[in-house]
VOGU-3710 file (C-alpha; in Angstrom, 3 decimals, decimal comma):
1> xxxxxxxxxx> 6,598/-28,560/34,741  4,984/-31,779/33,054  6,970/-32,867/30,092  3,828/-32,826/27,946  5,059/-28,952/27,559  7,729/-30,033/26,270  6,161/-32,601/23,718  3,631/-30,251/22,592  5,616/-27,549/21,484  7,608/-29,029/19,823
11> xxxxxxxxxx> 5,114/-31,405/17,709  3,655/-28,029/17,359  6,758/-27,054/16,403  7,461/-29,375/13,677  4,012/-29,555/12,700  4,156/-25,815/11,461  7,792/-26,391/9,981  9,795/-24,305/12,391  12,006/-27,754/13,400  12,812/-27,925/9,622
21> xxxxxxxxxx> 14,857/-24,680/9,873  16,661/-25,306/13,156  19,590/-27,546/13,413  18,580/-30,220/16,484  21,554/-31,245/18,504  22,503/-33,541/20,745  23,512/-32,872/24,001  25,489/-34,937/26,615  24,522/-34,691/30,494  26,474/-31,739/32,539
31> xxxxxxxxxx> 29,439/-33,854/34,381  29,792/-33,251/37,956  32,930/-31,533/37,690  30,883/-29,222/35,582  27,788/-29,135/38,022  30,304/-28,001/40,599  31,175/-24,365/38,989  27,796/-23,765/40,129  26,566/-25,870/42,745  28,037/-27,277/45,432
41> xxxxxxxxxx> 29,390/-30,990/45,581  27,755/-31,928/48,732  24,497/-31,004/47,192  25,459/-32,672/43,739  26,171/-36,139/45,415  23,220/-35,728/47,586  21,107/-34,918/44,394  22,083/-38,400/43,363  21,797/-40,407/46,146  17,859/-39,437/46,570
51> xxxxxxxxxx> 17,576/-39,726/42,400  18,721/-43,869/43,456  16,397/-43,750/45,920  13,349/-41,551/45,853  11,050/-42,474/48,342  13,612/-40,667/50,666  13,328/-36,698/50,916  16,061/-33,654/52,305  14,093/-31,030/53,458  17,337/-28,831/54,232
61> xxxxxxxxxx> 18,009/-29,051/50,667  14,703/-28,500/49,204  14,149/-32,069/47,796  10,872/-33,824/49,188  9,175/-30,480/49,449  5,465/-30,187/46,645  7,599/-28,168/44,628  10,401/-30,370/44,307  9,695/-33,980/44,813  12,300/-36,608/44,650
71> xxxxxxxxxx> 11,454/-38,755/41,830  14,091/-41,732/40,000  16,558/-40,107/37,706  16,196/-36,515/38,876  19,931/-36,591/38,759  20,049/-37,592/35,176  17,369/-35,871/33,703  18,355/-32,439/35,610  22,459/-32,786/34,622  21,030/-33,631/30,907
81> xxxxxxxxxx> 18,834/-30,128/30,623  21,902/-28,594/32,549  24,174/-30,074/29,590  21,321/-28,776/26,798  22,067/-25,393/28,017  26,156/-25,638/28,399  26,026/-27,173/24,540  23,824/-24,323/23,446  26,263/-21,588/24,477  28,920/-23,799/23,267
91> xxxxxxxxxx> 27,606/-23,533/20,034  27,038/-19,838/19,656  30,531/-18,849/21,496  32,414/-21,110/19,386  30,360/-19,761/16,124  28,737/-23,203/14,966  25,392/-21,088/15,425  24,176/-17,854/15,730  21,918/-18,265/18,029  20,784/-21,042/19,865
101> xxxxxxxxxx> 17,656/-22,567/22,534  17,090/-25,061/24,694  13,202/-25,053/25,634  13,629/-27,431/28,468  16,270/-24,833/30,615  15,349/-22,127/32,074  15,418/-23,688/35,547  16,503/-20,142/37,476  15,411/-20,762/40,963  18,009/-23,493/41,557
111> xxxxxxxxxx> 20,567/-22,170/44,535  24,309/-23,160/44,676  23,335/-25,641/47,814  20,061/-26,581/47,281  16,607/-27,117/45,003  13,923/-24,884/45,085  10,831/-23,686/42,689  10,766/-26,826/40,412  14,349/-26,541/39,468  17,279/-29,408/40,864
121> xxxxxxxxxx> 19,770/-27,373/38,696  20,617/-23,996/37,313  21,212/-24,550/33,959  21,212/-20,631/32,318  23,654/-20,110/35,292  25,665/-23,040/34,232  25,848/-21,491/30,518  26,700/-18,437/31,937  29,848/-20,249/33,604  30,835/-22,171/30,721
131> xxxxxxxxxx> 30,511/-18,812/28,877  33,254/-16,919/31,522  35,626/-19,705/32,001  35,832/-20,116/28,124  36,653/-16,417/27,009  33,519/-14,470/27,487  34,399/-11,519/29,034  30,765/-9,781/29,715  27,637/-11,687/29,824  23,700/-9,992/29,919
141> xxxxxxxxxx> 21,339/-12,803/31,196  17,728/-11,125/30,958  15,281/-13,034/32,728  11,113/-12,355/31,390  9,565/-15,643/33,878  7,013/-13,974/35,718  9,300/-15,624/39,149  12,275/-13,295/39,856  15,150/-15,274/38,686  16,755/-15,547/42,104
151> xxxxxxxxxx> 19,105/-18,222/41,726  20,878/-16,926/38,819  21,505/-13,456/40,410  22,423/-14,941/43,431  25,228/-16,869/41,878  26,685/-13,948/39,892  25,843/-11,436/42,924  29,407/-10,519/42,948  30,739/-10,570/39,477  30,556/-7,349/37,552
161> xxxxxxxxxx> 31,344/-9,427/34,423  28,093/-10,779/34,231  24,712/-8,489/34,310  21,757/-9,965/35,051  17,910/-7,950/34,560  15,367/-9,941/35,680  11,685/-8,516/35,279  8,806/-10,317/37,127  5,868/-9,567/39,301  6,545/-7,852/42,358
171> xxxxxxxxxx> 7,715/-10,078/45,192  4,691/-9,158/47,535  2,515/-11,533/45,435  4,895/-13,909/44,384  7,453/-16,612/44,615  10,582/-17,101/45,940  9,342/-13,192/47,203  12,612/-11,365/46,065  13,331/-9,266/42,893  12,953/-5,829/44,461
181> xxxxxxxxxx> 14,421/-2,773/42,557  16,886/-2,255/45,778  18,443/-5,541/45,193  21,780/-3,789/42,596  24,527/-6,482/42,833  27,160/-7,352/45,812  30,339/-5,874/46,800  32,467/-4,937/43,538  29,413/-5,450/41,562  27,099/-2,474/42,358
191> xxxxxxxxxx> 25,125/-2,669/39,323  25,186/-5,799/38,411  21,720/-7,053/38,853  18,591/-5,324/37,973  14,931/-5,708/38,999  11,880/-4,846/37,550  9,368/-6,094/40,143  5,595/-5,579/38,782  2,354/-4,811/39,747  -0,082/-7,665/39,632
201> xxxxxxxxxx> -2,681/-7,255/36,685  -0,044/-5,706/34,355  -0,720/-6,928/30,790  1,177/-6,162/27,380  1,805/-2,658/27,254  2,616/-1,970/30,464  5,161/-5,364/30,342  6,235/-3,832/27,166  7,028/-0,273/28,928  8,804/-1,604/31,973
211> xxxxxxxxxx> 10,834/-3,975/29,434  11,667/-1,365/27,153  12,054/1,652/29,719  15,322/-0,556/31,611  16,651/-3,311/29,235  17,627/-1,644/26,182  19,748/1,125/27,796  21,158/-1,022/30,520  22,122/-3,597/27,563  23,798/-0,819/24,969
221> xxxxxxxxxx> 25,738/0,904/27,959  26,923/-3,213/29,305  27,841/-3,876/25,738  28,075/-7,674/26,436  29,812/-10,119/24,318  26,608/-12,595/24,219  22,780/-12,351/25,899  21,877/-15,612/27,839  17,817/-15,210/28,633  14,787/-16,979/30,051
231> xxxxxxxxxx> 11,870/-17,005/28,288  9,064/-18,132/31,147  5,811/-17,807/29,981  4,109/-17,861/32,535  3,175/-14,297/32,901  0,060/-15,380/30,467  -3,373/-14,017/31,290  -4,268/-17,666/31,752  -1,194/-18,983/33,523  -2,798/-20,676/36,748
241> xxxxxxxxxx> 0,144/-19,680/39,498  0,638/-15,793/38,355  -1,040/-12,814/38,157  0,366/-11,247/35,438  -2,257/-10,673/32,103  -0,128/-11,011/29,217  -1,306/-12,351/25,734  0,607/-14,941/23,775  1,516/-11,994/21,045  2,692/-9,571/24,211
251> xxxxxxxxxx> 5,478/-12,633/24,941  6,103/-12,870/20,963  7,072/-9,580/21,224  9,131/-9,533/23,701  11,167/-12,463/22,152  11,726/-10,016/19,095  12,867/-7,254/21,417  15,577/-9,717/22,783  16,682/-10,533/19,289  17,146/-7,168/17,812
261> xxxxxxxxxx> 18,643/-6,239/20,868  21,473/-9,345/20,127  21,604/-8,228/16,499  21,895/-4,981/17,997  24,923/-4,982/21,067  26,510/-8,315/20,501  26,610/-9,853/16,760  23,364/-11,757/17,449  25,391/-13,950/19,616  22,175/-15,148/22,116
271> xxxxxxxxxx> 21,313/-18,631/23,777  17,616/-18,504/24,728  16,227/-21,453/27,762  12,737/-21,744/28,399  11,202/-21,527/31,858  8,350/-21,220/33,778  4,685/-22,124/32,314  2,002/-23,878/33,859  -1,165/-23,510/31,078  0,999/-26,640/29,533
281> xxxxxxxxxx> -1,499/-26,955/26,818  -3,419/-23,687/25,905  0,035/-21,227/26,359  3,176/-22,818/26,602  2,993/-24,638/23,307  1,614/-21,432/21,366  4,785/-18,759/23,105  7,363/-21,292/22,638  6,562/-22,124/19,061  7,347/-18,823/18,511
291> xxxxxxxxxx> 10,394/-18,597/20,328  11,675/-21,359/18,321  10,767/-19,609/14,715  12,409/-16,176/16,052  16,152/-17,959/16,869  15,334/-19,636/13,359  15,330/-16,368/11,879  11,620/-17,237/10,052  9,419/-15,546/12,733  5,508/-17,278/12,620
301> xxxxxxxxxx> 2,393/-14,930/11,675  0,549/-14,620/14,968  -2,280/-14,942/12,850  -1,682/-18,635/11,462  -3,617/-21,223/12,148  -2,714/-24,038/14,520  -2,034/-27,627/12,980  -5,801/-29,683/12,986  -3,718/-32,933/14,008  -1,956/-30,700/17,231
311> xxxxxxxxxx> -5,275/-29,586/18,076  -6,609/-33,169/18,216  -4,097/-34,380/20,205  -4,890/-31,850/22,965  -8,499/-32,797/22,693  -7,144/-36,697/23,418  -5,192/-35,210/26,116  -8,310/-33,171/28,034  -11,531/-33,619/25,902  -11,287/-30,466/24,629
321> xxxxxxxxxx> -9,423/-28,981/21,304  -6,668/-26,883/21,366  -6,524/-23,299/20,203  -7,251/-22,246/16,830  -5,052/-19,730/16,229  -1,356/-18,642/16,985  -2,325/-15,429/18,596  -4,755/-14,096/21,228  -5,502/-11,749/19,430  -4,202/-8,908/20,700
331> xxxxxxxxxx> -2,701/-5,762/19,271  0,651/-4,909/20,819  1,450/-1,258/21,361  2,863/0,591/24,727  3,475/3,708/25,812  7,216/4,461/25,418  9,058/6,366/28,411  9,799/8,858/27,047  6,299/10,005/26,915  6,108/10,738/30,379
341> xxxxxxxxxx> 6,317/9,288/34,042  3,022/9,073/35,453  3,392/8,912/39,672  0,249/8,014/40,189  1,008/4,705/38,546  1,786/2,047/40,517  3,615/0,755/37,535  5,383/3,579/36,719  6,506/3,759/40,202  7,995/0,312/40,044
351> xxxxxxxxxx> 9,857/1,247/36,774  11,109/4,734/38,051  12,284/2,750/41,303  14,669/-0,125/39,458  15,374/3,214/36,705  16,789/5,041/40,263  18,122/2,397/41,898  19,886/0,618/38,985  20,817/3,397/36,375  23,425/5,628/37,549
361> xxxxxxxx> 25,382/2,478/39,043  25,683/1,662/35,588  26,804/5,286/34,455  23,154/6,229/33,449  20,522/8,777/33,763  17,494/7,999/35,564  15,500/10,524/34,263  12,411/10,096/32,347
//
């Protein structure tokens, strides 16, 4: 989660000229009246206490742990990306923009009471809450991080208004080691979450036919009034902490499926957060570029060349240059269900699973 991510996608960004068709705003720190529709206030005024003084650590709260060291200002700097997200479904609902992204959210793992998998606080839930208490009245959050998005479902476990579909790798080889197809939504809200847990190993097409096998119908029958997603990329081939094999142009396309799907079910309203993505120089920069020029409406040739002065810096950075291209060169294509539902695929079993578990709780047909 180093903020060189951060830095070099967006001077990748601007370097290529997505930044010039964006509008950049400014955003003011979440409050902690507005941390507190999400999280509790013990854990808020904790959060700040250790942020004064971080050479103390909770433990019960997930702060002091190697994923989630204290450090000085982790208050500020997590209520400010909390406060990035809550402006950029601000914008959208209010119609200032038509879409909107804040590359430094994302952080889905964050529980009502405590820290957990790099993230002090939920931000896309956050939006999500801003979204419902401000006139929203059906929300699709559809999470692509290769790390179920736990904390997000968890806080919307029991509200039918708000449908969450998060698609990951399977939680037998993977953090926080939930996301399984059985997991539908609480009490009320049978339905309400989805999971698309997947095999280890799967690359693009397979991604692409779990994605496109669930999301679209779930999304069309939902008919929300807005998507809010999270865009980890760190199912890469390359990412260090997954073992998922997708290409750089496998994520691009994803991002387009989200957007058409906006365009598509709810006016284009969508607020897109980052995530997830550890290969902070090689992948991160290269997906998230992209996601930038798709909510600017100008999406990038996967084919362009990278910026010679963005590649240099990486070579400052780790002695060696950064990619040369915008793609990995891969051709996209997947095998639509429709074609056919193949048992003897341990990713087609996965799919079938969340399509049986998840479908007809949402008035659908499993079926292939």
């Amino acid at each position: 989660m180093a903020p060189v991510r951060i830095e070099l996608t967006m001077d990748l960004a601007r370097e290529l000229g997505i930044v010039e068709g964006l509008d950049v705003v400014d955003a003011r720190p979440a409050t902690e009246d507005e941390l507190a529709l999400v999280h509790t206030p013990s854990y808020i005024e904790r959060v700040k206490k250790l942020s004064d003084h971080p050479v103390y650590s909770d433990l019960t709260i997930g702060l002091g742990s190697d994923d989630n060291p204290v450090f000085a200002h982790m208050h500020e700097a997590s209520a400010l990306i909390a406060g990035a997200s809550v402006q950029a479904a601000r914008r959208v609902w209010t119609g200032a923009a038509p879409r909107a992204v804040n590359i430094s959210g994302g952080l889905h793992h964050a529980m009502p009471g405590n820290a957990s998998g790099f993230c002090i606080y939920n931000d896309v839930a956050l939006a999500i809450r801003w979204l419902l208490d401000n006139g929203a009245e059906k929300v699709a959050y559809i999470d692509v991080d290769a790390h179920h998005g736990d904390g997000v479902q968890k806080m919307f476990w029991n509200d039918p208004r708000v449908l969450t579909i998060s698609i990951h790798e399977g939680p037998q080889s993977l953090f926080p080691g939930t996301g399984f197809s059985s997991e539908t939504g609480g009490e009320g809200a049978e339905g309400s979450a989805v999971n698309v847990p997947l095999p280890p190993g799967t690359s693009d097409a397979g991604w692409l036919r779990a994605f496109h096998a669930v999301v679209p119908p779930l999304i069309r029958e939902f008919a929300p009034d807005i998507l809010v997603t999270q865009h980890g990329c760190d199912s890469h081939m390359d990412d260090p902490l997954t073992n998922l094999m997708l290409s750089v142009d496998g994520q691009r396309a994803s991002y387009l499926a989200v957007k058409d799907l906006a365009e598509e079910v709810c006016d284009g309203k969508w607020v897109a957060t980052g995530g997830g993505g550890y290969a902070v120089m090689d992948v991160v920069p290269r997906a998230w570029a992209h996601l930038l020029a798709i909510v600017a409406g100008h999406p990038l040739d996967p084919g362009a060349l990278t910026p010679e002065k963005w590649r240099e810096r990486i070579e400052h950075l780790r002695g060696m240059p950064g990619p040369q291209r915008m793609t990995d060169g891969r051709t996209v294509a997947y095998r639509a269900w429709e074609e056919g539902y193949d048992p003897a695929s341990w990713l087609d079993r996965s799919i079938h699973a969340t399509r049986e578990a998840s479908f007809p709780l949402n008035g659908l047909d499993y079926l292939p």
